[in-house]
SERO-4910 file (N, C-alpha, C, O; in steps of 0.05 Angstrom, whole numbers):
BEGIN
 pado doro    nc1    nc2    nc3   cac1   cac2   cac3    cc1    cc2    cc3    oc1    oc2    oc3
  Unk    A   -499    172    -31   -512    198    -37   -509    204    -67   -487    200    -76
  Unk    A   -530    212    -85   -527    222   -101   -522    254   -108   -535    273    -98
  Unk    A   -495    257   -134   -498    289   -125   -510    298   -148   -494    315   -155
  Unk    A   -529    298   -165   -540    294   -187   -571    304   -179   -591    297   -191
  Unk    A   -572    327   -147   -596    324   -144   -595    356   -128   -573    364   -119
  Unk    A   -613    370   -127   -611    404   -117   -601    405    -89   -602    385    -74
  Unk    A   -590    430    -81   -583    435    -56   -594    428    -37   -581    419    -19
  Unk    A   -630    431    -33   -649    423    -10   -639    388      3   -636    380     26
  Unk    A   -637    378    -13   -635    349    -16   -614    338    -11   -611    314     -5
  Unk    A   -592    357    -14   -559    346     -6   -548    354     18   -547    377     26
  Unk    A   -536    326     34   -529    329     61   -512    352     57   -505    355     33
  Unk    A   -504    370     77   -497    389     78   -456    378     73   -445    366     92
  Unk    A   -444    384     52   -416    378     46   -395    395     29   -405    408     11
  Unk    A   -362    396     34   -351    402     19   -350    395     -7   -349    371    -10
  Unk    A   -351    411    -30   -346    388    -60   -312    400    -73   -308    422    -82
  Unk    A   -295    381    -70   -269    395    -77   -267    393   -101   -253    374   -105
  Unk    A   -274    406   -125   -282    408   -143   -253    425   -173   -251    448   -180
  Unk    A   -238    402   -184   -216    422   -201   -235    421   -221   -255    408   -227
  Unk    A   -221    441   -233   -234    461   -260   -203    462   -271   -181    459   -261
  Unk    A   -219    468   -304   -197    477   -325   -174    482   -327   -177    506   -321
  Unk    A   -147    480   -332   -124    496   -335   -124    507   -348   -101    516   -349
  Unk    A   -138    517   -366   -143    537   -392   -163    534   -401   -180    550   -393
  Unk    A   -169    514   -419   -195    512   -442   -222    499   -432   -228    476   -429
  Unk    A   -237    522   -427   -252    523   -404   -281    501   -417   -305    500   -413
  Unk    A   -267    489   -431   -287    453   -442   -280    439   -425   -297    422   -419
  Unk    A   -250    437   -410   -241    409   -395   -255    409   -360   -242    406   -339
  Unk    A   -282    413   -362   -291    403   -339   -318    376   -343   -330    370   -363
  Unk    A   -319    368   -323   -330    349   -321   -367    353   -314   -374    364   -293
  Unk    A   -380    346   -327   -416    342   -325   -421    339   -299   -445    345   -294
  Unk    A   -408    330   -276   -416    327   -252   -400    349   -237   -410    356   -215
  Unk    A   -375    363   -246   -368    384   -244   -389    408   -238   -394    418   -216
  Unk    A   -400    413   -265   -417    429   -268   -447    426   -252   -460    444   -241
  Unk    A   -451    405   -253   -478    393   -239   -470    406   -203   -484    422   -190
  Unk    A   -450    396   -195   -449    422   -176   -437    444   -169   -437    455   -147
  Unk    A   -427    450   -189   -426    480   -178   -459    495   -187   -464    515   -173
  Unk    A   -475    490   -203   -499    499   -206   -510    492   -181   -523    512   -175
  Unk    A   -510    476   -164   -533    466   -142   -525    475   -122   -543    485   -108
  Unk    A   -503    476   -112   -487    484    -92   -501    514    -77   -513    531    -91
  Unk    A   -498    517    -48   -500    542    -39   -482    559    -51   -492    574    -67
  Unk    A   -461    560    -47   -440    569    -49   -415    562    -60   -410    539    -56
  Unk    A   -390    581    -79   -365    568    -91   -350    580    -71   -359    599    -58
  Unk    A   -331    574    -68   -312    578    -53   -289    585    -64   -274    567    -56
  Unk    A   -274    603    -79   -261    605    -97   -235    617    -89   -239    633    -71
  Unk    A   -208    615    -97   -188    623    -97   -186    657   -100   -175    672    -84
  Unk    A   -205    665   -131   -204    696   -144   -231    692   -147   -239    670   -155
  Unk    A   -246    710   -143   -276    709   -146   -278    728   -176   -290    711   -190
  Unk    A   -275    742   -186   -267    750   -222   -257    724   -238   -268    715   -258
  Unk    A   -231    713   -225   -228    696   -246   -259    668   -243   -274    662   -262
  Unk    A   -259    657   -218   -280    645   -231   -295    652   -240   -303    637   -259
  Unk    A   -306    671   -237   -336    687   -254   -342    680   -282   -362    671   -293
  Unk    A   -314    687   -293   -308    683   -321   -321    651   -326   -339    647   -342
  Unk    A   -309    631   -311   -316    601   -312   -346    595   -302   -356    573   -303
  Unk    A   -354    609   -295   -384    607   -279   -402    621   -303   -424    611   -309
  Unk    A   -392    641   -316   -407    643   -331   -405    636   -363   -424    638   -379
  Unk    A   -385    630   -369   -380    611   -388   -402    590   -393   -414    586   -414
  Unk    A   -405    581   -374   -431    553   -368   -441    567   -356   -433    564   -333
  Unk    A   -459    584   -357   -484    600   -344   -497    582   -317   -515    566   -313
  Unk    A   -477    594   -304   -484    589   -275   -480    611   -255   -457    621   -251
  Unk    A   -506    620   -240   -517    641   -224   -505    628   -196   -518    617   -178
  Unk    A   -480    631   -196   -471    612   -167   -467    645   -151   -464    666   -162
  Unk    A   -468    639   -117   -456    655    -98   -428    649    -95   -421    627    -86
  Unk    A   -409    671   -103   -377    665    -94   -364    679    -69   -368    703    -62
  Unk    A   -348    661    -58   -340    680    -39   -304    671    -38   -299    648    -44
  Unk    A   -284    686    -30   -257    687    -28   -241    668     -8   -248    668     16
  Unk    A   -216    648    -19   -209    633     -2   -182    630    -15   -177    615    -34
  Unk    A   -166    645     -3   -134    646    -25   -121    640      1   -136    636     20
  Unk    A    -91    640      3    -79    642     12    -73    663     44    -63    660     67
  Unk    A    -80    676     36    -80    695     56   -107    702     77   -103    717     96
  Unk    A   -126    694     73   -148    690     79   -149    665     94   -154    667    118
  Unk    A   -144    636     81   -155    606     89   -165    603    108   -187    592    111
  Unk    A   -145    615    133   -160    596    165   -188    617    164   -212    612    159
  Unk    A   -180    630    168   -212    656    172   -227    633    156   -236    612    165
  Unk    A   -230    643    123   -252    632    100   -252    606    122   -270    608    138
  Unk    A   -237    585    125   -246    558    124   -264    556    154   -274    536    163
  Unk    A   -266    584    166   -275    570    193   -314    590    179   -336    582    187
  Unk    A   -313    607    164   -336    609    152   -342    600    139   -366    606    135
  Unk    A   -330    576    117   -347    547    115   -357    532    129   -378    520    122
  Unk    A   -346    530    151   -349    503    181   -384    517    183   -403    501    183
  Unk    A   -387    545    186   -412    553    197   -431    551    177   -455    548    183
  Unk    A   -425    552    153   -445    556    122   -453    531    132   -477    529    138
  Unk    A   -436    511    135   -437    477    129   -455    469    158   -466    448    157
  Unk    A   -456    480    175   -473    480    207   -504    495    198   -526    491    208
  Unk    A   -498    510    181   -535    522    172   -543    501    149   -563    508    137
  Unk    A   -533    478    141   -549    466    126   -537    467    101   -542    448     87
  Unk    A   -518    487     87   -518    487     60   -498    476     51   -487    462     68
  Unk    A   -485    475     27   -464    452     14   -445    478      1   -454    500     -6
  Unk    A   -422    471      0   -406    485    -11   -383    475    -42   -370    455    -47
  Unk    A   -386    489    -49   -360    478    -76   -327    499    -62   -327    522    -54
  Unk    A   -307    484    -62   -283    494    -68   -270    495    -93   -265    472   -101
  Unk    A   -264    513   -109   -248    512   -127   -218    523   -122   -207    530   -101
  Unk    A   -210    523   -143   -182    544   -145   -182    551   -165   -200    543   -180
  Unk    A   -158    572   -177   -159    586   -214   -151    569   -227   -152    576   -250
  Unk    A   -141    541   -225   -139    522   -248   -135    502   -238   -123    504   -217
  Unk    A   -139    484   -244   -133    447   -237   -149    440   -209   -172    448   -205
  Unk    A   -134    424   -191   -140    411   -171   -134    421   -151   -110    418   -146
  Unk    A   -157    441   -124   -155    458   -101   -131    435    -89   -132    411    -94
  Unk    A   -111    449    -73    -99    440    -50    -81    431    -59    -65    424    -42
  Unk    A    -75    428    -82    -48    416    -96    -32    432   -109    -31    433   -133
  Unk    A    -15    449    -90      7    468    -92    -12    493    -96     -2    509   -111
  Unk    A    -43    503    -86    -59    518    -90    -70    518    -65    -64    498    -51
  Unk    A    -85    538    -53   -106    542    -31   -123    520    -27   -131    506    -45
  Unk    A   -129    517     -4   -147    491      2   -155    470     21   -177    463     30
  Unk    A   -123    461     27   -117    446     39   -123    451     76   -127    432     92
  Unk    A   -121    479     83   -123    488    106   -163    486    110   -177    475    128
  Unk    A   -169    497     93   -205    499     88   -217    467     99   -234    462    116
  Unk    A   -199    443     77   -208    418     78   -206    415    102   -228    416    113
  Unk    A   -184    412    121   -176    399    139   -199    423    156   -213    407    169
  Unk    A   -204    438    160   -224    455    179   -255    438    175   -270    433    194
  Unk    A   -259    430    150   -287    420    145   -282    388    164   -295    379    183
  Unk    A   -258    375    149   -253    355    172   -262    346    200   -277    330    211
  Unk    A   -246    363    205   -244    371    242   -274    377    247   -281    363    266
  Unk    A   -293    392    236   -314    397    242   -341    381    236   -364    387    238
  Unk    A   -327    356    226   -341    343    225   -356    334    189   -366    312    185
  Unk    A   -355    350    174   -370    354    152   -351    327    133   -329    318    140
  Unk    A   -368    317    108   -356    302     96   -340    324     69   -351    344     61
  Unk    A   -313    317     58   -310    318     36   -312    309     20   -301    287     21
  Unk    A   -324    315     -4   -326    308    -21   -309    306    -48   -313    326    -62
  Unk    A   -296    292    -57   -264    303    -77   -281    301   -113   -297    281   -115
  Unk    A   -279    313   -129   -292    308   -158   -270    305   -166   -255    314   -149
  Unk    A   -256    295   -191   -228    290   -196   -229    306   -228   -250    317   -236
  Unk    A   -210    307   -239   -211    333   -266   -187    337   -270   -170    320   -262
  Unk    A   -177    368   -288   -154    375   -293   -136    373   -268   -144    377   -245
  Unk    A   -109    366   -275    -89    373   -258    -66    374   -276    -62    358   -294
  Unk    A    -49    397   -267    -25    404   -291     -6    380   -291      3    370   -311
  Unk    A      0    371   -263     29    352   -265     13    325   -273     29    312   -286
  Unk    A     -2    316   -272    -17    298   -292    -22    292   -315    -19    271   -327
  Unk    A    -32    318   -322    -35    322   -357     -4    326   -364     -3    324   -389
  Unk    A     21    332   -354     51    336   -367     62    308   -366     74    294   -383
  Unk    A     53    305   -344     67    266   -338     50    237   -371     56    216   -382
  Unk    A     30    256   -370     11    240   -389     28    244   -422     38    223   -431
  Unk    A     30    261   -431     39    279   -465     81    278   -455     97    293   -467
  Unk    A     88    262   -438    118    268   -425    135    257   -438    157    266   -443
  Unk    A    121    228   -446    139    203   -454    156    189   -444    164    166   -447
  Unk    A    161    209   -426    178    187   -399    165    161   -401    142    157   -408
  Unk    A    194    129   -388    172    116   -391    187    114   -348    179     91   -343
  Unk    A    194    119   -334    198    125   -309    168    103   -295    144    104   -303
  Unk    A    179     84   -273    156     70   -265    146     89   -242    122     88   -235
  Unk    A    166    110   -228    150    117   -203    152    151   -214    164    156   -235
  Unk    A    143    168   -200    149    203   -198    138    211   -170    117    203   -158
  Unk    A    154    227   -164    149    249   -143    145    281   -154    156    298   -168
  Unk    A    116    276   -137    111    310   -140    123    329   -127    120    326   -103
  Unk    A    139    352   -133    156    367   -114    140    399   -114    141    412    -93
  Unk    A    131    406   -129    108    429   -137    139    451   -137    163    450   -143
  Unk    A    122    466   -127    144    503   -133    165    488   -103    160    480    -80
  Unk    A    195    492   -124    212    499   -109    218    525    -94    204    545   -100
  Unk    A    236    528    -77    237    554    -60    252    578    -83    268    578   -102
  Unk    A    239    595    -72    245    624    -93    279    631    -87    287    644   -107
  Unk    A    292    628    -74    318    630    -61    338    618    -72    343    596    -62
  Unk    A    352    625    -89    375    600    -98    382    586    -78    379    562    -81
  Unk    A    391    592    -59    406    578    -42    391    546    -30    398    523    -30
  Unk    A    369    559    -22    355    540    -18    344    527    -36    342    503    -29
  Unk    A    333    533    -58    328    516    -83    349    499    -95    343    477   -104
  Unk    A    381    511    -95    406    488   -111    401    459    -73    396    434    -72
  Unk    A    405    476    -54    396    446    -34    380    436    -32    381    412    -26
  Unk    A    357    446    -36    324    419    -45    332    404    -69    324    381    -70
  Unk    A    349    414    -94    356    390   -112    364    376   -106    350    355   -106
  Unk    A    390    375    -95    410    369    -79    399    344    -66    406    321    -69
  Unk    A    380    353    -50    370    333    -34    358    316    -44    358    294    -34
  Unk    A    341    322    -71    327    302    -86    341    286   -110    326    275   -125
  Unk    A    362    285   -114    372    282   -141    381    256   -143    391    250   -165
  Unk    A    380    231   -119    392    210   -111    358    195   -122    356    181   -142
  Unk    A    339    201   -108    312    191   -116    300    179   -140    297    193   -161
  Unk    A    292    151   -139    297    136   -165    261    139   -175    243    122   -176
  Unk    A    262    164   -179    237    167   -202    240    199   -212    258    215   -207
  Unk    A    215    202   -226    218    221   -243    206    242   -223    191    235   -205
  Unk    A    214    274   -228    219    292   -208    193    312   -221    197    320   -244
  Unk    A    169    320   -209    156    336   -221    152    358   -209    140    359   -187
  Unk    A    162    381   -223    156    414   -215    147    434   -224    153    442   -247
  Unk    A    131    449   -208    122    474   -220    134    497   -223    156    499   -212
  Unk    A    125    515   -235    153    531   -232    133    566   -254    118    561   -273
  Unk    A    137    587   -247    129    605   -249    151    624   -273    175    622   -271
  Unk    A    139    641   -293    156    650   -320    182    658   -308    203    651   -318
  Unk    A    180    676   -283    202    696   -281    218    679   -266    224    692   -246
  Unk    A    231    651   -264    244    643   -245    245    618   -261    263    604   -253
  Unk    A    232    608   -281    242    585   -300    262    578   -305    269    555   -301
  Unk    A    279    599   -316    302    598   -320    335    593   -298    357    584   -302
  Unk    A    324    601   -283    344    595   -257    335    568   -242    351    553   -231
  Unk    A    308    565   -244    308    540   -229    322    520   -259    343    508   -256
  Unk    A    309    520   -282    327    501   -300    360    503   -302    372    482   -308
  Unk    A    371    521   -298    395    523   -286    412    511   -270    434    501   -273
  Unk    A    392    512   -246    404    501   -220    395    467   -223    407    450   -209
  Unk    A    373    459   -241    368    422   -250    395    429   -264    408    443   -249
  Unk    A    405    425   -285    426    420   -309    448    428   -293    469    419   -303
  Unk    A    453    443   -267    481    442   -262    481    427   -238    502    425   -226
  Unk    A    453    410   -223    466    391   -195    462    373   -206    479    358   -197
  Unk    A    445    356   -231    426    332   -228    441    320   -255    435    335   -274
  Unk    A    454    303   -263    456    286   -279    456    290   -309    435    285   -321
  Unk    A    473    296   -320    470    313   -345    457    287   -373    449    293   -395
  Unk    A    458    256   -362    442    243   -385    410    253   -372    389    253   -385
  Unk    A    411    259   -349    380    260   -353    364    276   -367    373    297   -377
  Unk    A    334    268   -370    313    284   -394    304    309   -381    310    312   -358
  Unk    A    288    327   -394    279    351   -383    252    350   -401    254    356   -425
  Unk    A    228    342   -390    204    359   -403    190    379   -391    180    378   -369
  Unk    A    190    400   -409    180    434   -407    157    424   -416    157    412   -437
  Unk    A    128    428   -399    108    428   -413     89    470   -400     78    479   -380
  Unk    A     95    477   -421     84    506   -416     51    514   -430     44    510   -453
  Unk    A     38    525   -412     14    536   -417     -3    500   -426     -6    487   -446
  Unk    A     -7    499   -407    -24    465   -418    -53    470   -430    -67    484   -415
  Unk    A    -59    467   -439    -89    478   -449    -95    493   -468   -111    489   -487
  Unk    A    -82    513   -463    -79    539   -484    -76    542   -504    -69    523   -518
  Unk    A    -81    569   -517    -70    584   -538    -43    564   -560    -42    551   -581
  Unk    A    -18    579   -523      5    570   -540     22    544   -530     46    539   -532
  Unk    A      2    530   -520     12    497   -507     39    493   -522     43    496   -546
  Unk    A     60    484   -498     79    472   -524     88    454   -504     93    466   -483
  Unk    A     94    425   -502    116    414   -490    136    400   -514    131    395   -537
  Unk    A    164    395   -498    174    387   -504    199    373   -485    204    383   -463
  Unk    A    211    355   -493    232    338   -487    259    338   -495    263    331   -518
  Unk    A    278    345   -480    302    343   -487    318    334   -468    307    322   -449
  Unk    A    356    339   -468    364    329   -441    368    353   -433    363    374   -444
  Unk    A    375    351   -419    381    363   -390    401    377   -397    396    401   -401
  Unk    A    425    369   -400    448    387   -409    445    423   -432    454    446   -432
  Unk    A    427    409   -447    417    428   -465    390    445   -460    377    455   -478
  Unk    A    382    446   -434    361    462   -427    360    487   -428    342    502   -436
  Unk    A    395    495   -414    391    524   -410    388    541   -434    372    560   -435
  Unk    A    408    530   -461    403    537   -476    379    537   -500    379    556   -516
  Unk    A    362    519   -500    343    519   -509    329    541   -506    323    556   -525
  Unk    A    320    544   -471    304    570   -464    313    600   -476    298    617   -485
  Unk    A    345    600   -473    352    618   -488    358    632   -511    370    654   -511
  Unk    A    344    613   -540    345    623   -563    313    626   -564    304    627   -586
  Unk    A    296    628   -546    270    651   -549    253    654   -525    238    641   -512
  Unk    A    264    678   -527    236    690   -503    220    675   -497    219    662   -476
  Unk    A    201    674   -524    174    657   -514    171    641   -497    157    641   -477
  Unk    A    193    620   -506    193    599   -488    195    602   -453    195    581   -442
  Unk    A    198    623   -439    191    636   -415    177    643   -406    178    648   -382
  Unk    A    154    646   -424    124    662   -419    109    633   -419    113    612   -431
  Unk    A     84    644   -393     75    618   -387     70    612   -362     82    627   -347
  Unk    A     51    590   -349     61    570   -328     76    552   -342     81    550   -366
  Unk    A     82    538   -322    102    510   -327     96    494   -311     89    500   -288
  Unk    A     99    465   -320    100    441   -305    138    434   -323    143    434   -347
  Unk    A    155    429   -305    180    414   -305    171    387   -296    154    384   -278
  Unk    A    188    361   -313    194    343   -306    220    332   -314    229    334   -337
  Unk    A    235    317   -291    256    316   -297    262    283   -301    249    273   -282
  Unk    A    275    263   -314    276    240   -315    292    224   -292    313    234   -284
  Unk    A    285    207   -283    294    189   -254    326    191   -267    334    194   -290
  Unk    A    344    187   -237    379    187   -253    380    161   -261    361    146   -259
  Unk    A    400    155   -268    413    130   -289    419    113   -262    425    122   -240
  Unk    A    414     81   -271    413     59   -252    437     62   -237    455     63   -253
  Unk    A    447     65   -209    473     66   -200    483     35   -193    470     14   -191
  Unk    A    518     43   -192    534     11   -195    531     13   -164    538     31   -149
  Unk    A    516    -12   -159    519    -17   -132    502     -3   -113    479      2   -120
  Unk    A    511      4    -83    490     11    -72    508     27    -63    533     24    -63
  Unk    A    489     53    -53    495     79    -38    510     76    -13    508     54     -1
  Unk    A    526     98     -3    536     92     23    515     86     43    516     65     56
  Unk    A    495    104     46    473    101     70    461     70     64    464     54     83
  Unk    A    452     63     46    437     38     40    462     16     49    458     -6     60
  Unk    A    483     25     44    508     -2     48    506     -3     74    499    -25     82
  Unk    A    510     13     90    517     24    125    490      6    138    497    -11    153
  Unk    A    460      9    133    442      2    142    446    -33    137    438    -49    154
  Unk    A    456    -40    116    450    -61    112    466    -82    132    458   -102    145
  Unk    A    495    -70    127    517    -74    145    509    -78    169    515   -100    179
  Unk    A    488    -53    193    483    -60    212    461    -78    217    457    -84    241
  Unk    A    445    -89    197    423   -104    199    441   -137    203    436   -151    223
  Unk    A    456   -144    189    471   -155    183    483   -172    206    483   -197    208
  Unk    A    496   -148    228    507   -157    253    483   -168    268    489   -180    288
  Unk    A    455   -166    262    447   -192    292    420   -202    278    401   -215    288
  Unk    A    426   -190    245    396   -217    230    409   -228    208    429   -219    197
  Unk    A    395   -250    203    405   -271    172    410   -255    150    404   -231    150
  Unk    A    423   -270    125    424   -256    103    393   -246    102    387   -223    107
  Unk    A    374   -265     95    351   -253     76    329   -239     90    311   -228     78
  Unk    A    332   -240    125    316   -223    140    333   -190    128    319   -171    121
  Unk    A    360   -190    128    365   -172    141    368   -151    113    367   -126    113
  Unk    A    372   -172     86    364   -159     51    336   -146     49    331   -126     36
  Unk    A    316   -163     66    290   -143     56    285   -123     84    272   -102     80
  Unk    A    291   -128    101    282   -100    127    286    -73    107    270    -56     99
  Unk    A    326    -81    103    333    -63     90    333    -46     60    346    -27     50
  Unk    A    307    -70     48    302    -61     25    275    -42     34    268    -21     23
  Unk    A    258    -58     59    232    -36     65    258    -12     80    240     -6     95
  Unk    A    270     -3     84    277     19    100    289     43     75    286     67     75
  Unk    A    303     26     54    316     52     35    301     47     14    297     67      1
  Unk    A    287     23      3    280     31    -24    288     12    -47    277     -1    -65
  Unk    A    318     16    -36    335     -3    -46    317    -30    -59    297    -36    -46
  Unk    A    321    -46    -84    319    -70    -95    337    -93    -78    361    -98    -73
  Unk    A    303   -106    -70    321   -129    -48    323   -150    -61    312   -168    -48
  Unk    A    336   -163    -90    354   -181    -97    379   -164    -91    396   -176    -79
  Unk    A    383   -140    -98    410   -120   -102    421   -126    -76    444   -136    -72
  Unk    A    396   -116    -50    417   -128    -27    423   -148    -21    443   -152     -8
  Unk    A    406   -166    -29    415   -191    -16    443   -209    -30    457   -223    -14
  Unk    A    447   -209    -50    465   -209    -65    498   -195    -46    520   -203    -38
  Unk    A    480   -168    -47    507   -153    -21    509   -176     -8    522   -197    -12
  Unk    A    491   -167     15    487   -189     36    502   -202     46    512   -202     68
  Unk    A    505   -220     18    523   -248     10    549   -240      2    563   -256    -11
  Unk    A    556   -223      8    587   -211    -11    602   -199     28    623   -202     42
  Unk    A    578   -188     31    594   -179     56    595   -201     79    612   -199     96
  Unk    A    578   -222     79    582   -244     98    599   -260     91    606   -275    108
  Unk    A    611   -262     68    642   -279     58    667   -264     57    689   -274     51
  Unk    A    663   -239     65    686   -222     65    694   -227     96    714   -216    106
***
């Protein structure tokens, strides 16, 4: 299918369509090509897109799909999309459904049969991972941690063993406690990149360690004001292998060969299967 062609003519589809994180140049020609053709946008804030709709003078129909709304909105897509017409999803910045509204809508067009359509574009933990410098081979996206200390110092907690780089979002008024609670569970050689307001005005990232985060934020305000993308650097290579990874290997051990029983257990934790097998060989001579 081509989408390069007016609404009459296009099978009737979702277009999941990201837009701008700020500088409302960073969208894409086929971007624009449909949200002009489209029946309908589907939008997170129907004002804020407006602003983006008419920026590029486009006479689109908007209608509301946030959070609080989704299942409703997404089951009055399912019917737009049953009369024939095509819809765009957006959200207020980057890529719908990724730590944003969406995801409930898609999976309704799914189920009902309709195709999605994904356009690819801005995304914040992309563009931070890109300007990061990290040179980290893997990352996990973790998006907004829980607003709750309690539960936010144990989601670190839980992730801080994970051998790649840790990416999070994180909101002005709560920056500072979540960087807090990284610098006092997670590894004090590790890196910290703040990348705030991506696009913008007052874009700034920067790189430091970890140890020195809290204080950074704290010789200026500014530096609080903002979205944020956090990324945090994978921890330092560990001596040896973890208790859980040792335990698994141990029981693979009792009824398969060294080198069956080095890679099961390298597909099961992760683990580098020379590292086990090497074990392997240490624990079958002991």
């Amino acid at each position: 299918m081509n989408d390069m062609t007016n609404s009459a003519n296009r099978t009737p589809a979702l277009y999941v369509v990201a837009t701008p994180l700020g500088n409302l140049g960073d969208i894409t020609l086929r971007a624009l090509e449909i949200l002009r053709t489209v029946d309908v946008v589907a939008c997170e804030d129907t004002r804020h897109a407006r602003r983006l709709l008419d920026h590029h003078g486009i006479k689109a129909t908007t209608m509301a799909v946030h959070q609080h709304n989704e299942r409703e909105a997404g089951a009055k897509l399912v019917e737009r999309l049953r009369q024939g017409q095509s819809v765009a999803l957006i959200s207020d910045a980057g890529t719908p459904a990724v730590s944003d509204p969406g995801a409930r809508a898609v999976a309704a067009v799914q189920a009902a049969g309709f195709p999605v359509v994904p356009l690819p574009g801005p995304n914040a933990a992309i563009t931070a991972l890109s300007a990061s410098g990290l040179m980290d081979e893997r990352f996990l996206f973790v998006g907004f941690l829980p607003a709750k200390s309690a539960a936010r110092q144990a989601e670190i907690a839980a992730l801080a063993g994970i051998p790649a780089a840790l990416v999070f979002y994180e909101a002005p008024h709560r920056v500072t406690e979540c960087v807090a609670d990284l610098a006092a569970l997670l590894e004090p050689s590790r890196e910290l990149v703040v990348a705030r307001e991506l696009t913008k005005l007052f874009e700034q990232i920067v790189r430091l360690p970890l140890k020195e985060a809290v204080v950074w934020f704290a010789a200026d305000d500014n530096r609080q004001r903002g979205e944020f993308v956090l990324i945090v650097s994978a921890p330092p290579p560990r001596e040896g292998l973890d208790p859980g990874t040792e335990r698994i290997l141990k029981l693979l051990l009792d009824d398969l060969p060294v080198k069956q029983a080095a890679r099961l257990a390298a597909e099961i934790t992760g683990a580098a299967k020379n590292a086990l097998y090497q074990r392997a060989l240490e624990i079958k001579d002991l």
